[in-house]
ChimeraX commands (.cxc) that place a marker at each C-alpha (Angstrom):
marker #1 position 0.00,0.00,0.00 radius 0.5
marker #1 position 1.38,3.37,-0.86 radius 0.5
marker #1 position -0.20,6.70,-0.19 radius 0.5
marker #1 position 0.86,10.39,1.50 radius 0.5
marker #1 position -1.08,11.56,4.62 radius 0.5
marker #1 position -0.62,14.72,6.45 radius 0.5
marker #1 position -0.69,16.05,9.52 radius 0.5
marker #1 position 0.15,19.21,11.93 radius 0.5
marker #1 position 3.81,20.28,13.28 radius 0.5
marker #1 position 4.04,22.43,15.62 radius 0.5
marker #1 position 6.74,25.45,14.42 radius 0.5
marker #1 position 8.05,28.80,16.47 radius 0.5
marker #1 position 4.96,30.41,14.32 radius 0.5
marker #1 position 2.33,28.00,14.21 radius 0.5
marker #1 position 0.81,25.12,13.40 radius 0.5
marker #1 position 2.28,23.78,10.15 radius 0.5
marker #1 position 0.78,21.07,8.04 radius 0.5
marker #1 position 3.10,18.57,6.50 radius 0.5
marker #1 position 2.62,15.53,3.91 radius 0.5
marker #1 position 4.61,12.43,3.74 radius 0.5
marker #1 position 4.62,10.01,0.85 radius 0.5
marker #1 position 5.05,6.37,2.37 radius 0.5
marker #1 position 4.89,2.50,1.61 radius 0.5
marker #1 position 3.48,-0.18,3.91 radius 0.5
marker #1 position 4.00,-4.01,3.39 radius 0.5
marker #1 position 4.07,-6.66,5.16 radius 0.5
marker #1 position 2.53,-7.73,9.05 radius 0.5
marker #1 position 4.06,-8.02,12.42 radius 0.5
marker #1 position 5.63,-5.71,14.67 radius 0.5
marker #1 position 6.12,-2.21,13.06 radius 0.5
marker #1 position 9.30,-1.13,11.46 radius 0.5
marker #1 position 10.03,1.85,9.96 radius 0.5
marker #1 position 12.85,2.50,6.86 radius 0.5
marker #1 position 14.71,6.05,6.39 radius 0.5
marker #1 position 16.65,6.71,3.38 radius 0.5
marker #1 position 19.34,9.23,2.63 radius 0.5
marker #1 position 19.99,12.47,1.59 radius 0.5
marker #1 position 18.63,12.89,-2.20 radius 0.5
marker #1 position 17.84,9.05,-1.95 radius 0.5
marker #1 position 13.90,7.98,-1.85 radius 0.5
marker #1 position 12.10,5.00,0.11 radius 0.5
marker #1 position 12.67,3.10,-2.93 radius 0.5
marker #1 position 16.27,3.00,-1.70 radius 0.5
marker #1 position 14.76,0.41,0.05 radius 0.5
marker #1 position 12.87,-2.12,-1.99 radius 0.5
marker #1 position 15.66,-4.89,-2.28 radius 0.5
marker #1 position 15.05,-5.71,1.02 radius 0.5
marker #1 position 11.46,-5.04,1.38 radius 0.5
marker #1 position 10.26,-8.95,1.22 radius 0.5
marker #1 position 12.73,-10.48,3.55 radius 0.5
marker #1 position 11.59,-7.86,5.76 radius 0.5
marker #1 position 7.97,-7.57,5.35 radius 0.5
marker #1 position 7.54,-11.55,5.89 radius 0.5
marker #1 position 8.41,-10.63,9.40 radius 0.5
marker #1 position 7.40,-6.70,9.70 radius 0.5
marker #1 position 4.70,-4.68,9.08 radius 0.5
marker #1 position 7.32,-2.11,6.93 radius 0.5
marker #1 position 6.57,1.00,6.34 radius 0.5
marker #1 position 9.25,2.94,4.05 radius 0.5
marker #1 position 9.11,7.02,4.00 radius 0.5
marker #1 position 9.81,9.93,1.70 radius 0.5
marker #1 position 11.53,12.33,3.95 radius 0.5
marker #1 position 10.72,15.97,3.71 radius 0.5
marker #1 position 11.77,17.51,0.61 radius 0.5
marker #1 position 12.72,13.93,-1.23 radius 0.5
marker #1 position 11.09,11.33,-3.31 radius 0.5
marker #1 position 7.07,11.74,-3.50 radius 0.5
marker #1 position 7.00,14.12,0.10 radius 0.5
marker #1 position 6.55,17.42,-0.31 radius 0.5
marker #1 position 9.50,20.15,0.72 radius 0.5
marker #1 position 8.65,21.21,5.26 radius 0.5
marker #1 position 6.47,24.20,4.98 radius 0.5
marker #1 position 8.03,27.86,5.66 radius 0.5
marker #1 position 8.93,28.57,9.11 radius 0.5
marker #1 position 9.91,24.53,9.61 radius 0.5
marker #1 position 13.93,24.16,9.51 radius 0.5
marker #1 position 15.55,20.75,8.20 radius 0.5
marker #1 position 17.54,20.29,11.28 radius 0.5
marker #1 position 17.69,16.98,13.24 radius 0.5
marker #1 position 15.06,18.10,15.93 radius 0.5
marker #1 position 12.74,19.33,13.72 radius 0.5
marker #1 position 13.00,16.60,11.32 radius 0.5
marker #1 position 12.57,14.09,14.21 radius 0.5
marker #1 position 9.41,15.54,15.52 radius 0.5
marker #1 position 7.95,15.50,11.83 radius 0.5
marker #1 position 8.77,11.52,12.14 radius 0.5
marker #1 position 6.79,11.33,15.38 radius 0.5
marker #1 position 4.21,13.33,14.04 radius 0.5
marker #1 position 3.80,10.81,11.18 radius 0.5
marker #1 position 3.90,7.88,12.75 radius 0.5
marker #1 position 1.33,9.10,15.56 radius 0.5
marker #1 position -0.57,10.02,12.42 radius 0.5
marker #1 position -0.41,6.68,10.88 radius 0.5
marker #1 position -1.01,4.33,14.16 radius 0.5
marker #1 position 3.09,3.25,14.82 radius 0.5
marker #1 position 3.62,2.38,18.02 radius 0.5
marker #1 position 7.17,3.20,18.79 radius 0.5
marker #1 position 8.15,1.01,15.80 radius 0.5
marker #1 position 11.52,-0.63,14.97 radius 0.5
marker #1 position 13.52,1.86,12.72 radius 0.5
marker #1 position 16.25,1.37,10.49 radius 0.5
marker #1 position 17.96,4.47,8.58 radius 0.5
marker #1 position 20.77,4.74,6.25 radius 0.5
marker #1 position 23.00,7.75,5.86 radius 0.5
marker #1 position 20.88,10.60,7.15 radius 0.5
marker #1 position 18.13,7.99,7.89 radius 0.5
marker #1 position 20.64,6.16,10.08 radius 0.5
marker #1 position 21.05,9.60,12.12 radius 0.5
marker #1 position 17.94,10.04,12.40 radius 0.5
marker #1 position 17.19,6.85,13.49 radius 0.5
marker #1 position 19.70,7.26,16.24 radius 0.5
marker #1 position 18.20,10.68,17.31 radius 0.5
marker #1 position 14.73,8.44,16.96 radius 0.5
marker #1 position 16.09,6.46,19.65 radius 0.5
marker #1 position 17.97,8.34,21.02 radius 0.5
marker #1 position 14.29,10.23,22.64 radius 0.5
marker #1 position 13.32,6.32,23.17 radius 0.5
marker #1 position 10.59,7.13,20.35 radius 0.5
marker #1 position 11.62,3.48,19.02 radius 0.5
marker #1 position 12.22,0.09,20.02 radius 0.5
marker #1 position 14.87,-0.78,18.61 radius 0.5
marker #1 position 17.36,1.05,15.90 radius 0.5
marker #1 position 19.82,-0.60,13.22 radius 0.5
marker #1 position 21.61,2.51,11.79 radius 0.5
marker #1 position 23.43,1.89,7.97 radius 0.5
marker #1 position 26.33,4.28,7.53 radius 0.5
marker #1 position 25.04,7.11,9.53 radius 0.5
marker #1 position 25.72,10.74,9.00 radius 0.5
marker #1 position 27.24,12.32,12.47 radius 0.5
marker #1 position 30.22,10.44,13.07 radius 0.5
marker #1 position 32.71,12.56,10.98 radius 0.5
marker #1 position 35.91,14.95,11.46 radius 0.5
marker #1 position 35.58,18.09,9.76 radius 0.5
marker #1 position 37.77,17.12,6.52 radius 0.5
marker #1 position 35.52,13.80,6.06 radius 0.5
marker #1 position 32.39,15.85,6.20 radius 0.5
marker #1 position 33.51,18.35,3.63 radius 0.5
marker #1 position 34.52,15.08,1.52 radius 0.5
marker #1 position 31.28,13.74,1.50 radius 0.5
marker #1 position 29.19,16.77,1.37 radius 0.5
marker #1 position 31.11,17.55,-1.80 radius 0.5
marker #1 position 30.46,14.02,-3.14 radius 0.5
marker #1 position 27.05,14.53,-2.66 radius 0.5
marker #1 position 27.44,18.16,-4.34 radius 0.5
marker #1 position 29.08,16.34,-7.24 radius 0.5
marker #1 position 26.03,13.72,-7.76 radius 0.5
marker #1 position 23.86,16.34,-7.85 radius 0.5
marker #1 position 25.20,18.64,-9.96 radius 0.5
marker #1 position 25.80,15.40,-12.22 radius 0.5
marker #1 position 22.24,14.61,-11.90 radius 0.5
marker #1 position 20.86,17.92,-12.80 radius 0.5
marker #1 position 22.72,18.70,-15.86 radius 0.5
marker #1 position 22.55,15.52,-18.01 radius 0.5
marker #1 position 19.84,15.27,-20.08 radius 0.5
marker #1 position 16.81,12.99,-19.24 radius 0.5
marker #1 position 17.64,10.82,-22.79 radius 0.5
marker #1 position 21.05,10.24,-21.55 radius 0.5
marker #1 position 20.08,9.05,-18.23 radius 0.5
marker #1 position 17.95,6.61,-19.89 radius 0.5
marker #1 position 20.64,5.54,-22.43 radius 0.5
marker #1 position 22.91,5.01,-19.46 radius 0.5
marker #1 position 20.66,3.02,-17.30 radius 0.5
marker #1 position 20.67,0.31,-20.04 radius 0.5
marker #1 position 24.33,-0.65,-19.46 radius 0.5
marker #1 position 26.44,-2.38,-16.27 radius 0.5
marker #1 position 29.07,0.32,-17.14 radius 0.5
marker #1 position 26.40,3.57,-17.52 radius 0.5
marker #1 position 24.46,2.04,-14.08 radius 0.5
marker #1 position 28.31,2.25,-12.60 radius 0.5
marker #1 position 28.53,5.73,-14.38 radius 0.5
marker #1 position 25.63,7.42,-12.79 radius 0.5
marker #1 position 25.92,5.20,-9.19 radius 0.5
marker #1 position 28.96,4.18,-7.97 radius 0.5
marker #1 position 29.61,6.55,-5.93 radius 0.5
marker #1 position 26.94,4.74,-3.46 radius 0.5
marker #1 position 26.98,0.97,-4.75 radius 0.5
marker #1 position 29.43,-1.04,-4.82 radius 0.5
marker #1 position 27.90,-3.17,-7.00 radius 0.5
marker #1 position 25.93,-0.70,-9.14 radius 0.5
marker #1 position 25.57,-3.18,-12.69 radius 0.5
marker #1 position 23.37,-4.76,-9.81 radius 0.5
marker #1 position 20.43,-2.14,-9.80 radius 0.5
marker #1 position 17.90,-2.18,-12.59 radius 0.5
marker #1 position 17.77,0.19,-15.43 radius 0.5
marker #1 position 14.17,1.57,-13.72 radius 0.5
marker #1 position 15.40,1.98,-10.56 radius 0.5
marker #1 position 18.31,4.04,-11.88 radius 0.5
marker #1 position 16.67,6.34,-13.45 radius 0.5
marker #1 position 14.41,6.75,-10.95 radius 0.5
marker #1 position 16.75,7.40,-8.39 radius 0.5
marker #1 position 18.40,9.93,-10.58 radius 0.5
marker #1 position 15.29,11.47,-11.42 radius 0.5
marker #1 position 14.71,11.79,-7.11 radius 0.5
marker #1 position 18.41,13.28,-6.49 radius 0.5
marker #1 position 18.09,16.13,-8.97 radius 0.5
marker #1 position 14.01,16.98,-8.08 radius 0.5
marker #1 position 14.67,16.89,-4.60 radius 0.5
marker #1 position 13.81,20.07,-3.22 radius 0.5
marker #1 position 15.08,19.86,0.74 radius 0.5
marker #1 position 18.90,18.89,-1.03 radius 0.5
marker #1 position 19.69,22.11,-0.22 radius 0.5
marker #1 position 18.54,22.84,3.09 radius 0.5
marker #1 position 19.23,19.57,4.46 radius 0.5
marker #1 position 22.61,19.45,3.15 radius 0.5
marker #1 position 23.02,23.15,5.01 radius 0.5
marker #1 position 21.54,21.93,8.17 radius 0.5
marker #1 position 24.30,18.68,8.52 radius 0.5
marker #1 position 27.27,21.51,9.06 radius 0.5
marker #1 position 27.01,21.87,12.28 radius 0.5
marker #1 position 24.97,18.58,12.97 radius 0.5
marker #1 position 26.96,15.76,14.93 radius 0.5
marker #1 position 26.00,12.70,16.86 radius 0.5
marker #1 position 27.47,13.07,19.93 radius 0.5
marker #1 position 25.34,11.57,22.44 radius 0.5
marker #1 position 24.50,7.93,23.62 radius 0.5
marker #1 position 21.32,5.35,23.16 radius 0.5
marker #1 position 20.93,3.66,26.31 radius 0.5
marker #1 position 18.12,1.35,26.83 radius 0.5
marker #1 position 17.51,0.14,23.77 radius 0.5
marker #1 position 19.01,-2.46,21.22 radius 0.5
marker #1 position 21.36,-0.79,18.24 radius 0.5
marker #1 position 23.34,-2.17,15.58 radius 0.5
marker #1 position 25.71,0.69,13.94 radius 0.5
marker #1 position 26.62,-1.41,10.48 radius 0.5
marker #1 position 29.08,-0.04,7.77 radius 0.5
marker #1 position 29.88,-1.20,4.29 radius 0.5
marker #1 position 33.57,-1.99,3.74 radius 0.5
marker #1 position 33.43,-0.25,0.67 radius 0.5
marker #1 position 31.66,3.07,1.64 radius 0.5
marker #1 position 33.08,5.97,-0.66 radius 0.5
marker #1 position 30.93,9.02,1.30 radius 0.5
marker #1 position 31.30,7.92,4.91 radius 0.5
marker #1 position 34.13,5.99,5.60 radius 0.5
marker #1 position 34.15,2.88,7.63 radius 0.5
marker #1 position 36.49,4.42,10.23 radius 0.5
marker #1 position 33.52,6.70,11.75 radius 0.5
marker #1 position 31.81,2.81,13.03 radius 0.5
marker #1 position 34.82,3.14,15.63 radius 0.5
marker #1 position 33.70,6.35,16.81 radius 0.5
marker #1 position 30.38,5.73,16.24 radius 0.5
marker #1 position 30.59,2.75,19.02 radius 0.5
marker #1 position 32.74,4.96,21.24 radius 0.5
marker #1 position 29.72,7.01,21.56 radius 0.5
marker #1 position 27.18,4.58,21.77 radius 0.5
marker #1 position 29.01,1.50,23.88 radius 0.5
marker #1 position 26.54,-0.65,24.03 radius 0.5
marker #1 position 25.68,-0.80,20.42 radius 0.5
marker #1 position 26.40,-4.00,17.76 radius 0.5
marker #1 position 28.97,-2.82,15.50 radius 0.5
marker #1 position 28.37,-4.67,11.97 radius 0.5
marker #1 position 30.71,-5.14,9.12 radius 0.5
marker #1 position 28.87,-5.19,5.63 radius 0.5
marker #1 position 31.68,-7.00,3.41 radius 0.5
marker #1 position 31.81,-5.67,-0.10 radius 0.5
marker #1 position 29.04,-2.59,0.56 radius 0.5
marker #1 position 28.60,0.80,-0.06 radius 0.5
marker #1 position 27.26,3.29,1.18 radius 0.5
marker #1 position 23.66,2.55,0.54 radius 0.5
marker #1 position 24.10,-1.35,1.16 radius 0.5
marker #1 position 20.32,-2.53,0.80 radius 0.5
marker #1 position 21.29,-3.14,-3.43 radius 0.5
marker #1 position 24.80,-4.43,-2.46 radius 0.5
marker #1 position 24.09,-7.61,-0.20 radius 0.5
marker #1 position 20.04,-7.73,0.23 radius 0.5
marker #1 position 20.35,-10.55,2.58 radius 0.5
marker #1 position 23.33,-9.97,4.42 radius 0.5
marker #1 position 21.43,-5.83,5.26 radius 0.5
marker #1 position 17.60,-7.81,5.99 radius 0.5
marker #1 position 19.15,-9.72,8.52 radius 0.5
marker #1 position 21.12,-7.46,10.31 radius 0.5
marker #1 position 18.15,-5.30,10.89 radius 0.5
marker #1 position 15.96,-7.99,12.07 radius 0.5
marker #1 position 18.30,-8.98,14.46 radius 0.5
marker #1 position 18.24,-6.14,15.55 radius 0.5
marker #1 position 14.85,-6.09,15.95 radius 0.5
marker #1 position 14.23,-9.14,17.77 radius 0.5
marker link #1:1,2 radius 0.2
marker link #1:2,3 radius 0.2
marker link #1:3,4 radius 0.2
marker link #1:4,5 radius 0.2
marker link #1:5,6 radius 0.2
marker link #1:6,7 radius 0.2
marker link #1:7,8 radius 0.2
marker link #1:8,9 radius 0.2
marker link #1:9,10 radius 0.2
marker link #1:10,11 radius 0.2
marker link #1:11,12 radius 0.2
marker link #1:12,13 radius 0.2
marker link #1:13,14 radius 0.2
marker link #1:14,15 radius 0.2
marker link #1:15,16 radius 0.2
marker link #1:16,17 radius 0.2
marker link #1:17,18 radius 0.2
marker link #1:18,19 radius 0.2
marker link #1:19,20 radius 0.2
marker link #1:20,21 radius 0.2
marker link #1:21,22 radius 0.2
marker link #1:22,23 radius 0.2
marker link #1:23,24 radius 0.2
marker link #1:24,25 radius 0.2
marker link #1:25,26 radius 0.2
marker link #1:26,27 radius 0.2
marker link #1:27,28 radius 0.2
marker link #1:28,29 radius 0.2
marker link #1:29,30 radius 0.2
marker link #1:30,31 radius 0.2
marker link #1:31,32 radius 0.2
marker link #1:32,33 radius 0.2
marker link #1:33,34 radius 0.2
marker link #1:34,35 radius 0.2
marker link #1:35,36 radius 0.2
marker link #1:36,37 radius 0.2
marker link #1:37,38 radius 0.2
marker link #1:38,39 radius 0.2
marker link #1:39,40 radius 0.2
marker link #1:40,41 radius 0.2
marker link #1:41,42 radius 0.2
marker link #1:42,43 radius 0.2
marker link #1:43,44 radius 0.2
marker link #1:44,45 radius 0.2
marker link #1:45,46 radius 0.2
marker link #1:46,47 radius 0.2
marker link #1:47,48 radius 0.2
marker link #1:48,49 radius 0.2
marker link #1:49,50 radius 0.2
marker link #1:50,51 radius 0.2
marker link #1:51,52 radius 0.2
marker link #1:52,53 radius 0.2
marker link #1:53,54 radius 0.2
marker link #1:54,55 radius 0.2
marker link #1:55,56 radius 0.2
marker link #1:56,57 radius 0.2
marker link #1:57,58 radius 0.2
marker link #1:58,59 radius 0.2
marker link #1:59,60 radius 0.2
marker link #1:60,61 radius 0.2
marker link #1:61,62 radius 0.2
marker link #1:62,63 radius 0.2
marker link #1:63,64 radius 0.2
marker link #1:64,65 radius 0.2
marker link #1:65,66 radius 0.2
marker link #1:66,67 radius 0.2
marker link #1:67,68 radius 0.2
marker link #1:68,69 radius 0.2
marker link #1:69,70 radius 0.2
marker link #1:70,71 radius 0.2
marker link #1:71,72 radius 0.2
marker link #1:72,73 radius 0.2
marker link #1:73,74 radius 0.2
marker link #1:74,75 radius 0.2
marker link #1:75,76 radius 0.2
marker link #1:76,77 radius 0.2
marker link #1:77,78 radius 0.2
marker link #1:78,79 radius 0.2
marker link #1:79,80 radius 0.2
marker link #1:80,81 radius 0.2
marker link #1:81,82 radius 0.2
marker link #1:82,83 radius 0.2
marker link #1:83,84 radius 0.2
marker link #1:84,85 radius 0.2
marker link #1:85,86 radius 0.2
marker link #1:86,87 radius 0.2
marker link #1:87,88 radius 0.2
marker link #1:88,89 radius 0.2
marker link #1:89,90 radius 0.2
marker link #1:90,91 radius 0.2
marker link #1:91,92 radius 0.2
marker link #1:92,93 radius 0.2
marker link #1:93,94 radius 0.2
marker link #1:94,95 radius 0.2
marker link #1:95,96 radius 0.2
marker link #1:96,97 radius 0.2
marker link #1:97,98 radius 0.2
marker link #1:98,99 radius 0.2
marker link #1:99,100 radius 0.2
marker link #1:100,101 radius 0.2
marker link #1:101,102 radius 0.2
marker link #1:102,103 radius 0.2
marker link #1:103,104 radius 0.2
marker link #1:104,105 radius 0.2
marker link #1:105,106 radius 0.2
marker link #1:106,107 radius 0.2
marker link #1:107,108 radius 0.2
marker link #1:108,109 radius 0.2
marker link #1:109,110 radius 0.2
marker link #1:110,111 radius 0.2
marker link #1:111,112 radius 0.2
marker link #1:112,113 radius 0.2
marker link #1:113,114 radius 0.2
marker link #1:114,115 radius 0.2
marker link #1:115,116 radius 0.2
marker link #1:116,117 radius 0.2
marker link #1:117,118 radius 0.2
marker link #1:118,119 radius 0.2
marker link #1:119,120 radius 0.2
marker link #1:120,121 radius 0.2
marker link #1:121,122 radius 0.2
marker link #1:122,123 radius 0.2
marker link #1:123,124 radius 0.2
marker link #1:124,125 radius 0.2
marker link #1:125,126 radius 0.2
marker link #1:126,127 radius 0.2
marker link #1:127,128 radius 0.2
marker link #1:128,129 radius 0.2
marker link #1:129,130 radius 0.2
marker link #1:130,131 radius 0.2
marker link #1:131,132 radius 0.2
marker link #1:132,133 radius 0.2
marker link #1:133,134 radius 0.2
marker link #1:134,135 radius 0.2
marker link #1:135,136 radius 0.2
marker link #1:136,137 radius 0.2
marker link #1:137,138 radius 0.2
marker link #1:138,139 radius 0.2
marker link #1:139,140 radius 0.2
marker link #1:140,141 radius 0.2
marker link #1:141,142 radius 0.2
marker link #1:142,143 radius 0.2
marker link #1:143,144 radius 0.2
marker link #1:144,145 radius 0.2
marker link #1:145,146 radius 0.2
marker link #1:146,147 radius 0.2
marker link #1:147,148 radius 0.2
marker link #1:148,149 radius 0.2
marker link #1:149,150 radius 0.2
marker link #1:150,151 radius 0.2
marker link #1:151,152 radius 0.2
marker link #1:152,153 radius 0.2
marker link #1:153,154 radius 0.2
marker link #1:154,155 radius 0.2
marker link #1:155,156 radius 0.2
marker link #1:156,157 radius 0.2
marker link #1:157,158 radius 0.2
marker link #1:158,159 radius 0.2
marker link #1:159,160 radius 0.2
marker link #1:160,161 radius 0.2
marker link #1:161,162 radius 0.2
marker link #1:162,163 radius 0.2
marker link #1:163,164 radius 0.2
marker link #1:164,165 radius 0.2
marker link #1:165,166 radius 0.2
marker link #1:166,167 radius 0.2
marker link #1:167,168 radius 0.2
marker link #1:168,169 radius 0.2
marker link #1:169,170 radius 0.2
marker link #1:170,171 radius 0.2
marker link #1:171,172 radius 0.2
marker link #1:172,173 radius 0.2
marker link #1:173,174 radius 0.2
marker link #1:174,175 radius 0.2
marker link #1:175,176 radius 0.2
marker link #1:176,177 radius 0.2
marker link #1:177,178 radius 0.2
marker link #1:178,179 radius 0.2
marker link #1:179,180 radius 0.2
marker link #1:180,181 radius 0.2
marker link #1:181,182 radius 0.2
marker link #1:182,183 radius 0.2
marker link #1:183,184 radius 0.2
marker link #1:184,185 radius 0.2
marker link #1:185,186 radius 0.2
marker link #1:186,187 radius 0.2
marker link #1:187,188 radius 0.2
marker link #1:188,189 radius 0.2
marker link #1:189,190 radius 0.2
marker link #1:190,191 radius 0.2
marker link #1:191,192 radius 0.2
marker link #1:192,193 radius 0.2
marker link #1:193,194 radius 0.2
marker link #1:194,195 radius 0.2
marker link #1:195,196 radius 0.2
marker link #1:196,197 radius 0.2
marker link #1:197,198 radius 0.2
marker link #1:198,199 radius 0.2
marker link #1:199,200 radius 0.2
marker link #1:200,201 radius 0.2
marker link #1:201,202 radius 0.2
marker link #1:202,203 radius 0.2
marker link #1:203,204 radius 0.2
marker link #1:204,205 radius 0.2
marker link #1:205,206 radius 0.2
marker link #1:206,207 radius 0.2
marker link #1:207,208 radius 0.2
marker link #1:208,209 radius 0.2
marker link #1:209,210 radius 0.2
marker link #1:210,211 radius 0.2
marker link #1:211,212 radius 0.2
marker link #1:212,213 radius 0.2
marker link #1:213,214 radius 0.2
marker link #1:214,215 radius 0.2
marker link #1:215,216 radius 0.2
marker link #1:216,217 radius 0.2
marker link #1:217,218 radius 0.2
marker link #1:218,219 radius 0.2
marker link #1:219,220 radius 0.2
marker link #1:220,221 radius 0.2
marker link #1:221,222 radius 0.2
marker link #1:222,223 radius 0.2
marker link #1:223,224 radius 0.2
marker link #1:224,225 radius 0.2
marker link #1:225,226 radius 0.2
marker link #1:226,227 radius 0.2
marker link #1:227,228 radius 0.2
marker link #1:228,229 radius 0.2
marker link #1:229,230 radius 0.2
marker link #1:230,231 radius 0.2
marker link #1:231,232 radius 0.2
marker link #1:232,233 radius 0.2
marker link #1:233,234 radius 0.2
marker link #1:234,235 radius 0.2
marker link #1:235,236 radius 0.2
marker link #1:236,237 radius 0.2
marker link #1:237,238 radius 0.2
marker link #1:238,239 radius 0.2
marker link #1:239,240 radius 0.2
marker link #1:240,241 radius 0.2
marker link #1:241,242 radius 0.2
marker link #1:242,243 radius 0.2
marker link #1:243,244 radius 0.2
marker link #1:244,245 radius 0.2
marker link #1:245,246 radius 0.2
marker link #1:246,247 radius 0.2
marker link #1:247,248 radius 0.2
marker link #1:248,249 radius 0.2
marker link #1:249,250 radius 0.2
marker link #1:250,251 radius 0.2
marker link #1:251,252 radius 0.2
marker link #1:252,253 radius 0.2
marker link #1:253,254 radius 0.2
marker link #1:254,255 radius 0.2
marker link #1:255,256 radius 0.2
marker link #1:256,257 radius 0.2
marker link #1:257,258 radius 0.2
marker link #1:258,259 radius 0.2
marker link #1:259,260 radius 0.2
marker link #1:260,261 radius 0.2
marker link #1:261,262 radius 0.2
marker link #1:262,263 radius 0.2
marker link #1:263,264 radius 0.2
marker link #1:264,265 radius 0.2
marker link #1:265,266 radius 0.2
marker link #1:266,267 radius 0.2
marker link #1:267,268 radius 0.2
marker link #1:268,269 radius 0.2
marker link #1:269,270 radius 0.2
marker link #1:270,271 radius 0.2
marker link #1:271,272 radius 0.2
marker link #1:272,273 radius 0.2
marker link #1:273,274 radius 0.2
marker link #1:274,275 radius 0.2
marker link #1:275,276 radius 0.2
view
């Protein structure tokens, strides 16, 4: 089932209304899937049947990305406000503190989801947070670079791409590692979502200053990282379980940075066991 639903956020002016684009498969305990930055819940869909056989899955279009609308004036991107819009929605929606499981800016949000104890449980993929200065400005220029990439070829030559292992590689290796994996469809979708999404900018603005600095306690968390990450580099799992001591530190052999397309099964169960 897909569909958008809004609902009311409270802002330093107001009430504001925001809509959020969604997908929900599957029965059992609820989990809830964040993609990241200029990514959409599709990001997602290699893993959605191992996980729906056991969860009732519901996948998202942040703010600004994918099928969701951009936050309303007067509502910042920043990691509180983005947070309370993912409360909102799933009070909206009928999630009880659900499972969540977030990659890249997902996975940081899904730590700050937890982090509030607005989850049960959180399996973070490659979160945003955990960076020095110098690795932040690497990937935020990466991510510059796709975009710019993404926004100046023409539509016909993202198509003609798609069609080939070595154009998939050409428009998506910088978060696969195993792009010639992905289908031609999916590819151009996902190229059509990075250079229409209209909270790039703003989100990319509000991760400056944003850092994950804090612990989790109480709950079960799995920090996992590809081995072959080219935006965040595996090194920031160390410091990410420095700061949260408890959590399950996961290596994802032969991933990327989005590691759902890279090793389906290998990604499904981490986060259900995670979950259980």
């Amino acid at each position: 089932m897909a569909g958008t639903v809004s609902f009311s956020v409270e802002s330093p002016h107001g009430p504001r209304t925001v809509s959020v684009a969604y997908e929900r498969t599957g029965t059992g305990e609820p989990l809830l899937l964040l993609h990241g930055i200029g990514h959409h819940h599709q990001a997602w869909t290699p893993v959605l049947s191992p996980l729906s056989a056991e969860r009732d899955v519901v996948a998202v279009d942040l703010p600004g990305f994918g099928e969701s609308p951009e936050l309303p004036e007067g509502l910042p991107y920043d990691l509180p406000t983005v947070v309370a819009v993912l409360d909102a929605f799933c009070t909206e929606i009928g999630l009880d503190r659900p499972h969540v499981a977030g990659n890249s800016l997902g996975g940081m949000l899904a730590l700050e989801l937890g982090r509030q104890k607005r989850v049960r449980s959180v399996t973070a993929l490659s979160p945003g947070g955990f960076w020095t200065e110098g690795e932040r400005r690497l990937a935020f220029g990466t991510l510059r670079a796709m975009r710019r990439a993404a926004r100046s070829m023409p539509v016909p030559l993202i198509e003609r791409l798609s069609r080939s292992a070595a154009g998939r590689t050409a428009l998506t290796s910088s978060i696969y590692a195993r792009p010639g994996r992905r289908s031609p469809e999916a590819v151009v979708a996902e190229t059509f979502a990075l250079r229409q999404a209209t909270g790039f900018d703003q989100t990319l603005a509000a991760g400056r200053s944003a850092a994950f600095t804090r612990d989790v306690p109480g709950l079960p968390v799995t920090v996992a990282w590809g081995t072959r990450d080219r935006i965040l580099l595996r090194r920031q799992g160390v410091r990410a379980k420095h700061t949260i001591p408890d959590a399950r530190l996961v290596r994802l052999p032969g991933c990327g940075h989005v590691p759902m397309n890279d090793d389906p099964a290998l990604v499904a169960r981490v986060i259900l066991d995670t979950s259980r």
